[in-house]
Backbone as CSV, one residue per row, in Angstrom:
resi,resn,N_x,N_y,N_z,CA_x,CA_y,CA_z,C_x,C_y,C_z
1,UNK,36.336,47.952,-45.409,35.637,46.924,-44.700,35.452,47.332,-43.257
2,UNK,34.123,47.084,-42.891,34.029,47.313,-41.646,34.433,46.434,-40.384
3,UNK,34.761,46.848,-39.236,35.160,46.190,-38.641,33.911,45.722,-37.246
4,UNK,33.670,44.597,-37.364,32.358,44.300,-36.712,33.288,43.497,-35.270
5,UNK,32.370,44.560,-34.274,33.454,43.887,-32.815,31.864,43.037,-32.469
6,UNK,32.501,42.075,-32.294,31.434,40.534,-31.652,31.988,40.394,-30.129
7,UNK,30.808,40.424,-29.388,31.119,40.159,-28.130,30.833,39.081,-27.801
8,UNK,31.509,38.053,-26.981,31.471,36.670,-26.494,30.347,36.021,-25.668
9,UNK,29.367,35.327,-25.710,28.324,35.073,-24.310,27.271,34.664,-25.184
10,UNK,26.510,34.513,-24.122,25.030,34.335,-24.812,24.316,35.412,-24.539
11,UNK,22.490,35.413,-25.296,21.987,36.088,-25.748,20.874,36.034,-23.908
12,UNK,19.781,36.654,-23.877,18.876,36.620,-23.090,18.212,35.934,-23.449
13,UNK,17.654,35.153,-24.798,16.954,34.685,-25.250,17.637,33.272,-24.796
14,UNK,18.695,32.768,-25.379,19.741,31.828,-25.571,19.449,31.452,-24.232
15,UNK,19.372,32.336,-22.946,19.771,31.925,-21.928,18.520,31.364,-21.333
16,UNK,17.209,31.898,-21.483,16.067,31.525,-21.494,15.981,30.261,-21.782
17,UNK,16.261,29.772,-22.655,16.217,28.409,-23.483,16.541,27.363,-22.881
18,UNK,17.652,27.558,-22.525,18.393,26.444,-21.572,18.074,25.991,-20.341
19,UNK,17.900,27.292,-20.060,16.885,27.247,-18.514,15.842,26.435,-18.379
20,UNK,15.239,26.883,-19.823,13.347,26.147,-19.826,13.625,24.561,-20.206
21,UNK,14.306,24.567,-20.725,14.958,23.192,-20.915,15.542,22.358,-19.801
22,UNK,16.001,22.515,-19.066,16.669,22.311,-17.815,15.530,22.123,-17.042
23,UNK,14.744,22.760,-16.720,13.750,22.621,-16.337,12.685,21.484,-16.518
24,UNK,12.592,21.458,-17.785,11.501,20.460,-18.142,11.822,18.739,-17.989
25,UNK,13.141,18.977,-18.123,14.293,17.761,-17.997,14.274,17.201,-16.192
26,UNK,14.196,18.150,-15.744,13.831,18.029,-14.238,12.868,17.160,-13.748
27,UNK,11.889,18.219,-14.056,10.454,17.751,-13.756,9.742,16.129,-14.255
28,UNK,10.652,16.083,-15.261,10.269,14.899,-15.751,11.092,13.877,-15.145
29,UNK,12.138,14.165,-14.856,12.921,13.079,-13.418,12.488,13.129,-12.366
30,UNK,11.245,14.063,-11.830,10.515,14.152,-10.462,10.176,13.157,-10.390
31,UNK,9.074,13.610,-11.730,7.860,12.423,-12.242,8.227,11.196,-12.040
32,UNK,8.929,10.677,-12.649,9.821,9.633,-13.215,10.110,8.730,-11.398
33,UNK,11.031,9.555,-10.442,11.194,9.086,-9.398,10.050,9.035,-8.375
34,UNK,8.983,9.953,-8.265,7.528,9.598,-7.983,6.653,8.700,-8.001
35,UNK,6.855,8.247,-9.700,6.168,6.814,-9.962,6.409,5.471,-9.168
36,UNK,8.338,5.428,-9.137,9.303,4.684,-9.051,8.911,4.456,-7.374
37,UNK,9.032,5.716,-6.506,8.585,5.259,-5.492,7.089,4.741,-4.812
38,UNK,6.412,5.257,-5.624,4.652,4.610,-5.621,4.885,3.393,-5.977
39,UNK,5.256,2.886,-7.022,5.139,1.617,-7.376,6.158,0.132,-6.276
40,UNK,7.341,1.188,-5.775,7.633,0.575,-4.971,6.821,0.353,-3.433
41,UNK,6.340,1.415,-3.055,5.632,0.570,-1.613,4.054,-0.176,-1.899
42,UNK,3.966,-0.103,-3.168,2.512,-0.746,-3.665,3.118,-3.002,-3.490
43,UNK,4.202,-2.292,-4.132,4.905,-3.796,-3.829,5.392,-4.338,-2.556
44,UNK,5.483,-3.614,-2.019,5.978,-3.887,-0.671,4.685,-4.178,0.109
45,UNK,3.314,-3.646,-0.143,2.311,-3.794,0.304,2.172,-5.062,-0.010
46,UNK,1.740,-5.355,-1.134,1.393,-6.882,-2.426,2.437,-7.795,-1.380
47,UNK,3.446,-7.678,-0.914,4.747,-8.814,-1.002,4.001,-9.103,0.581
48,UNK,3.703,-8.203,1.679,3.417,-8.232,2.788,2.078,-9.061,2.672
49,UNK,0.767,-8.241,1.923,-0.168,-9.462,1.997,0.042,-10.752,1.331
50,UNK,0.775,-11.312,0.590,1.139,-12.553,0.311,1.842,-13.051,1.211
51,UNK,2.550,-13.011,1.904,2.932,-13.087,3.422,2.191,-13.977,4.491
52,UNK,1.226,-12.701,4.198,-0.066,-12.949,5.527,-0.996,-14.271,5.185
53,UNK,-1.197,-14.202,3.596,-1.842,-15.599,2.942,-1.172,-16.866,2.977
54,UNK,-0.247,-16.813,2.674,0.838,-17.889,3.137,0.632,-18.432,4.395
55,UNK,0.921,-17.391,5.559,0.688,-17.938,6.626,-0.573,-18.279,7.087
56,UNK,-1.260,-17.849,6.792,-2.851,-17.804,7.061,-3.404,-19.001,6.549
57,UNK,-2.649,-19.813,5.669,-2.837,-20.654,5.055,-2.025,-22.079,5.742
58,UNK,-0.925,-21.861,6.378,-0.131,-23.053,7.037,-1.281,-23.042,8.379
59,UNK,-1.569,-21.237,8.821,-1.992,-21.680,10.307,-3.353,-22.654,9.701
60,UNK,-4.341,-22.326,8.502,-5.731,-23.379,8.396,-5.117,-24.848,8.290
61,UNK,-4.030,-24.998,8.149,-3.518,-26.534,7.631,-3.283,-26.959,9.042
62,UNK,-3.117,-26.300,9.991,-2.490,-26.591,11.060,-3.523,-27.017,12.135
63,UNK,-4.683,-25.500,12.269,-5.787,-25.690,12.770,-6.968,-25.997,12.463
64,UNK,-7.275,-26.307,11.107,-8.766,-26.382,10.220,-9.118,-25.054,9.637
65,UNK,-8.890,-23.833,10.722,-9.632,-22.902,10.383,-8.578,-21.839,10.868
66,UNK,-9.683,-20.664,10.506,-8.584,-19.514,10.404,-8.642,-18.547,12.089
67,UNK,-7.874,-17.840,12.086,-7.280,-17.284,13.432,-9.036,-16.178,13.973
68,UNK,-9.802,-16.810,14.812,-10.844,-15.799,15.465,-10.255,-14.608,16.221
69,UNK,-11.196,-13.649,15.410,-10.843,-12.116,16.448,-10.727,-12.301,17.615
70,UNK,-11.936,-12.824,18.455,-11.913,-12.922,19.995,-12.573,-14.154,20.742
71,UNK,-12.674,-14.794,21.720,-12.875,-15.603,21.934,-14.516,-16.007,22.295
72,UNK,-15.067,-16.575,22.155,-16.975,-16.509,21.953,-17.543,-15.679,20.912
73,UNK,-17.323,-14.697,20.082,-17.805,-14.104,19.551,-19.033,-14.450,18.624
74,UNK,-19.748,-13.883,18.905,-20.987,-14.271,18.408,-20.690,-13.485,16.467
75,UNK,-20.493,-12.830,16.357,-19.937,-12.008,14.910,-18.411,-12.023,14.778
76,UNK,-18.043,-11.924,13.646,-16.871,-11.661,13.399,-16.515,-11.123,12.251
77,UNK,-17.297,-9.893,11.986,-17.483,-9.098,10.731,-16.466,-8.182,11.450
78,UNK,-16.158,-7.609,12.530,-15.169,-6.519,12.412,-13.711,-6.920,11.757
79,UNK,-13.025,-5.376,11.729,-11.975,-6.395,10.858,-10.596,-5.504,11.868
80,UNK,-9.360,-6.953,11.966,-8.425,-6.225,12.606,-7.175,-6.206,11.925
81,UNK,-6.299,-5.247,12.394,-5.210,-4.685,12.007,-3.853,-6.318,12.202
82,UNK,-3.036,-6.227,10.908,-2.548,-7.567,10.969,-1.379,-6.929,11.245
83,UNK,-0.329,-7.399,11.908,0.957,-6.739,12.440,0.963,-5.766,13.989
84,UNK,1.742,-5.215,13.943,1.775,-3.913,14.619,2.753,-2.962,14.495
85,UNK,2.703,-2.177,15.710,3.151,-0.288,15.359,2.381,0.134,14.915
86,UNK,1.490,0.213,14.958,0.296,1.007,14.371,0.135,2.628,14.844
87,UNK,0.393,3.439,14.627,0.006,4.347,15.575,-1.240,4.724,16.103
88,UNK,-1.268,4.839,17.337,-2.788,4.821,18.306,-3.381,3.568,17.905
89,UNK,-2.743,2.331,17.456,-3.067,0.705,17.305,-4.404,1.167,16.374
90,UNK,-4.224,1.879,14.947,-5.448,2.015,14.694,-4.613,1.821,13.066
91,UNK,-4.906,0.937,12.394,-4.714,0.754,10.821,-5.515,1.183,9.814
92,UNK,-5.618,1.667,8.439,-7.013,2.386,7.933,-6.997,1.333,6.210
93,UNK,-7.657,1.045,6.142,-7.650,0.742,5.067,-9.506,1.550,3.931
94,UNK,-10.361,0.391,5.284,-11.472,1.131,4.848,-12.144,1.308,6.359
95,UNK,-12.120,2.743,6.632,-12.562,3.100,8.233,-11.485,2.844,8.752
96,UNK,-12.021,2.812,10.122,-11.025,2.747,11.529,-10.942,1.371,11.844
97,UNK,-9.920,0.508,11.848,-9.878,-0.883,12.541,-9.029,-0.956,13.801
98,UNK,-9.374,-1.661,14.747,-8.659,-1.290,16.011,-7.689,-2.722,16.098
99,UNK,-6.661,-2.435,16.104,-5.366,-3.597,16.450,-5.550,-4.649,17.284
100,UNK,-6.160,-5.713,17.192,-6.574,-7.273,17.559,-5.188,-7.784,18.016
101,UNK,-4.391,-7.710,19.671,-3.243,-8.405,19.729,-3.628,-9.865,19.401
102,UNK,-4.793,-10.454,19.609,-4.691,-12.332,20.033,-4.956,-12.664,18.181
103,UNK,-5.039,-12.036,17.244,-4.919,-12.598,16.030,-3.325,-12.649,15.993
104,UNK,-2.687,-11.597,15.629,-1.498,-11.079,15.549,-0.982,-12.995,16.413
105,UNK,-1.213,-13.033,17.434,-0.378,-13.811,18.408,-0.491,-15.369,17.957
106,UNK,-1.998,-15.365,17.358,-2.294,-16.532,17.132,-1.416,-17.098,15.381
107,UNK,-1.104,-16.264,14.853,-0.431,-16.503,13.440,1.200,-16.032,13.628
108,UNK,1.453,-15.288,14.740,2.794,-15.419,14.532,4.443,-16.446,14.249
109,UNK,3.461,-17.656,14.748,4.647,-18.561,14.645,4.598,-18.827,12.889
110,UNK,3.836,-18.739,12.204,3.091,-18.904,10.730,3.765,-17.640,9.357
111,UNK,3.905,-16.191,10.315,4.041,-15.175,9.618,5.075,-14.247,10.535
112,UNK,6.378,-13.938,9.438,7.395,-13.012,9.933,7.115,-11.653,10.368
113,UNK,7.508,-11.515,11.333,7.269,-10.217,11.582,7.879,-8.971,11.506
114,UNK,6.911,-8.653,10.136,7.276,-7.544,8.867,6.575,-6.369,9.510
115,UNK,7.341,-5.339,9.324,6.652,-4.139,9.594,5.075,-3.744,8.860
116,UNK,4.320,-3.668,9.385,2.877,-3.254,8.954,2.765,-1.772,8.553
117,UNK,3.348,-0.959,9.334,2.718,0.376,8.835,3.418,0.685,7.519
118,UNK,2.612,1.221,6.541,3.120,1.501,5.200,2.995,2.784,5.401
119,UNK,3.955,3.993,4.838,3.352,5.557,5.042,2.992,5.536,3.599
120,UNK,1.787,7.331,3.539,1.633,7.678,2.139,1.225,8.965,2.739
121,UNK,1.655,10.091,1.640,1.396,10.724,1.887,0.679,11.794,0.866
122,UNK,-0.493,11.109,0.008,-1.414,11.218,-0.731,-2.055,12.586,-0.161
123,UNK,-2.368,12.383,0.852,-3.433,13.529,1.174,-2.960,14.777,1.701
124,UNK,-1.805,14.976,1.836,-0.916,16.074,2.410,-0.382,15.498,3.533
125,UNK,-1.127,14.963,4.203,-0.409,14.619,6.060,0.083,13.345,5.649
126,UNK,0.308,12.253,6.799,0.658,11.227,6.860,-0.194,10.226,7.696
127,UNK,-0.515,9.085,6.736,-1.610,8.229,6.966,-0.776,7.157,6.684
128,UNK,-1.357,6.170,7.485,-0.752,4.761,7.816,-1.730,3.572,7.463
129,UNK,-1.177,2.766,6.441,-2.293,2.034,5.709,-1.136,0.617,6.093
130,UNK,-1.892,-0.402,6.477,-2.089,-1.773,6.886,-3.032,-2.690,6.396
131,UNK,-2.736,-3.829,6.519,-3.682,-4.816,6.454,-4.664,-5.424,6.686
132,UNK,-5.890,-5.715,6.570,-7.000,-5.747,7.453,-7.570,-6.937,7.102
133,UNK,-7.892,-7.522,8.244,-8.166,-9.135,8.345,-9.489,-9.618,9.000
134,UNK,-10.505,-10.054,8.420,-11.958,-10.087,9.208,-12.239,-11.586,8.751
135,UNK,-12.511,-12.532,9.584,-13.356,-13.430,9.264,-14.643,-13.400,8.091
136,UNK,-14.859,-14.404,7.269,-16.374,-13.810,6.979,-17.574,-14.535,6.790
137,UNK,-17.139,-15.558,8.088,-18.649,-16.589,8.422,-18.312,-16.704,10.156
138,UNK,-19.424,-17.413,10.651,-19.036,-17.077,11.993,-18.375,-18.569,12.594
139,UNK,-17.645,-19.422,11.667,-16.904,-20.462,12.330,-14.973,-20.332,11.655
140,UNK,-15.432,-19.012,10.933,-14.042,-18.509,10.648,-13.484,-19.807,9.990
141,UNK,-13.990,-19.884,8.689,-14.107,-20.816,8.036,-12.795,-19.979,6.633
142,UNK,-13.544,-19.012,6.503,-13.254,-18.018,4.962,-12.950,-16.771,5.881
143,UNK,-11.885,-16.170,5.618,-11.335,-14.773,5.980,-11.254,-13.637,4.550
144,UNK,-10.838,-12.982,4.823,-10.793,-11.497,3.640,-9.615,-10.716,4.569
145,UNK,-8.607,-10.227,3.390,-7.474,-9.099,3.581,-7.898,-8.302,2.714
146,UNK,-7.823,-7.038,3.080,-7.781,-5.518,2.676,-6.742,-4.738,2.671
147,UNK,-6.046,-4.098,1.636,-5.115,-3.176,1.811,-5.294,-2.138,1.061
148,UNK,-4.290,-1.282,0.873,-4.225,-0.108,-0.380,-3.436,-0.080,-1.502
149,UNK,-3.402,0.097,-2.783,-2.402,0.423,-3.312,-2.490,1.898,-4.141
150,UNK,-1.303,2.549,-4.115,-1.676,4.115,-4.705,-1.555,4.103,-6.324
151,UNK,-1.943,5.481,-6.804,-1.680,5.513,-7.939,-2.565,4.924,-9.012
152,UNK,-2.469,4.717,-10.533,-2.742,4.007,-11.422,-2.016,3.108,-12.289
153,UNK,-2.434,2.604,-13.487,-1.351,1.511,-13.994,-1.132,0.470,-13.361
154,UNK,-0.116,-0.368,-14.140,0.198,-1.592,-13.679,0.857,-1.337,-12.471
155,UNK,1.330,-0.429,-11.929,2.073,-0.563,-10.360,1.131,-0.487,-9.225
156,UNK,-0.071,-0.019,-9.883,-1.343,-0.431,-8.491,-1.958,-1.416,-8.834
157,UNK,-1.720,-2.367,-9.290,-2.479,-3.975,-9.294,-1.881,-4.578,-8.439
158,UNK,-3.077,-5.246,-7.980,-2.918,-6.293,-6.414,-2.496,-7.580,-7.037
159,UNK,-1.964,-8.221,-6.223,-1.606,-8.860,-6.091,-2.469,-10.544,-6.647
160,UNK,-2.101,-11.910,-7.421,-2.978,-12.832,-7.925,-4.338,-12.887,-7.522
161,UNK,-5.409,-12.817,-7.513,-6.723,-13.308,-7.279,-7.003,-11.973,-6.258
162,UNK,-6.884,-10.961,-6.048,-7.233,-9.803,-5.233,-7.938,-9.336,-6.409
163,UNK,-9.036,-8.689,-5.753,-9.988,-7.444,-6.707,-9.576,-6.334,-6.056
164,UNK,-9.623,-5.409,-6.835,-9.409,-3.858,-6.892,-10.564,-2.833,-7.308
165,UNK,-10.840,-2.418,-6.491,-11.736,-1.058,-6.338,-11.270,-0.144,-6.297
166,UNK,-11.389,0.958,-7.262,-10.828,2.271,-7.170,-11.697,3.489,-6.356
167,UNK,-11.033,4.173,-5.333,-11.498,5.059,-5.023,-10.838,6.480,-5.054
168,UNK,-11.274,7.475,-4.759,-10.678,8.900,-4.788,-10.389,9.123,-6.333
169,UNK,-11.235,9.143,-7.127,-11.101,9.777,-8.407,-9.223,8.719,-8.709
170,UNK,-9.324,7.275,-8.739,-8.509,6.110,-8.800,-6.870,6.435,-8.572
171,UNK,-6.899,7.263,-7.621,-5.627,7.804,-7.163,-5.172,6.600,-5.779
172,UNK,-6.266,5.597,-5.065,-5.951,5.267,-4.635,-7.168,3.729,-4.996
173,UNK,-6.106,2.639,-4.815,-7.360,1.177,-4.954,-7.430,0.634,-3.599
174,UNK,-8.501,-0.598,-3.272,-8.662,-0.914,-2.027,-8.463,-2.617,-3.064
175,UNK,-7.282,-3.340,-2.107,-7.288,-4.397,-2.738,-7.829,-4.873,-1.952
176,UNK,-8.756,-6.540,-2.211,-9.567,-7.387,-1.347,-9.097,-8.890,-1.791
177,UNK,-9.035,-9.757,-0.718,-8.740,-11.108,-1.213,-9.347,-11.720,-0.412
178,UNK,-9.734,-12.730,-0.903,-10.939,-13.310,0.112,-9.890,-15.058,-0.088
179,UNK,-10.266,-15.479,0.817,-9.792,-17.359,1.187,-10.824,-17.772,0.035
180,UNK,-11.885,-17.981,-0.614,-12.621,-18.392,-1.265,-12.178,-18.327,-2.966
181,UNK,-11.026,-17.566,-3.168,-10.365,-17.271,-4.505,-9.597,-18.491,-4.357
């Protein structure tokens, strides 16, 4: 009988295996915690503009109507940044909106003051997405909020009565809520 000496370990192949396995097990906990955090600041977005409706809603009970950009304004289609910290007081939702202190001032006793800037960093850099608040008659009767939410699926749906528009090949939505819902 021969005597067959067996050496102890694994194979190159064996070892391959485990690896690729290990691996795939990974990646799929990236994934997994990726989602987890998308879906979390999508909510944190949603929780902030319900916030702003709430209050936006004690200040019309309070005053008739809703908070004017500026004082005489003949239009009031621009739209301003709700909160602050903005960096360079500039919020993006859709374009450039420039940070309105006398809205902000006029709803604060109405609405806590929650941090506005949301980060994402979708596009490689870091972009700062906020809330955006425009009248949309000129006795500021009916207002509209704008925000973002990332991603797809149920973790980028806005919030009750908001419509959602998808843009960027639907990697990112533009939620809209108008006072008239």
């Amino acid at each position: 009988m021969k005597n067959l000496n067996k050496q102890k370990g694994f194979t190159l192949i064996e070892l391959m295996v485990v690896v690729s396995i290990i691996a795939l097990l990974s990646s799929i906990i990236v994934a997994g915690l990726t989602d987890a955090r998308g879906g979390a600041k999508n909510n944190k977005r949603n929780e902030l503009a319900r916030q702003y409706v709430t209050g936006l809603s004690l200040y019309h009970g309070e005053y008739g109507s809703y908070p004017e950009r500026c004082d005489n304004c003949a239009e009031n289609i621009q739209r301003a940044c709700l909160g602050e910290g903005y960096p360079n007081k500039v919020c993006s939702v859709i374009g450039q909106h420039s940070e309105i202190d006398s809205i902000n001032d006029q709803i604060k006793e109405f609405v806590p003051s929650a941090p506005p800037s949301l980060e994402s960093t979708m596009s490689g850099g870091e972009n700062f997405y906020g809330i955006s608040y425009k009248c949309t008659d000129s006795n500021c009767i009916g207002y509209e909020l704008s925000w973002i939410v990332e991603g797809g699926g149920s973790d980028a749906e806005c919030f009750g009565g908001a419509e959602k528009t998808n843009t960027v090949q639907g990697l990112i939505g533009i939620c809209t809520y108008s006072s008239n819902n």
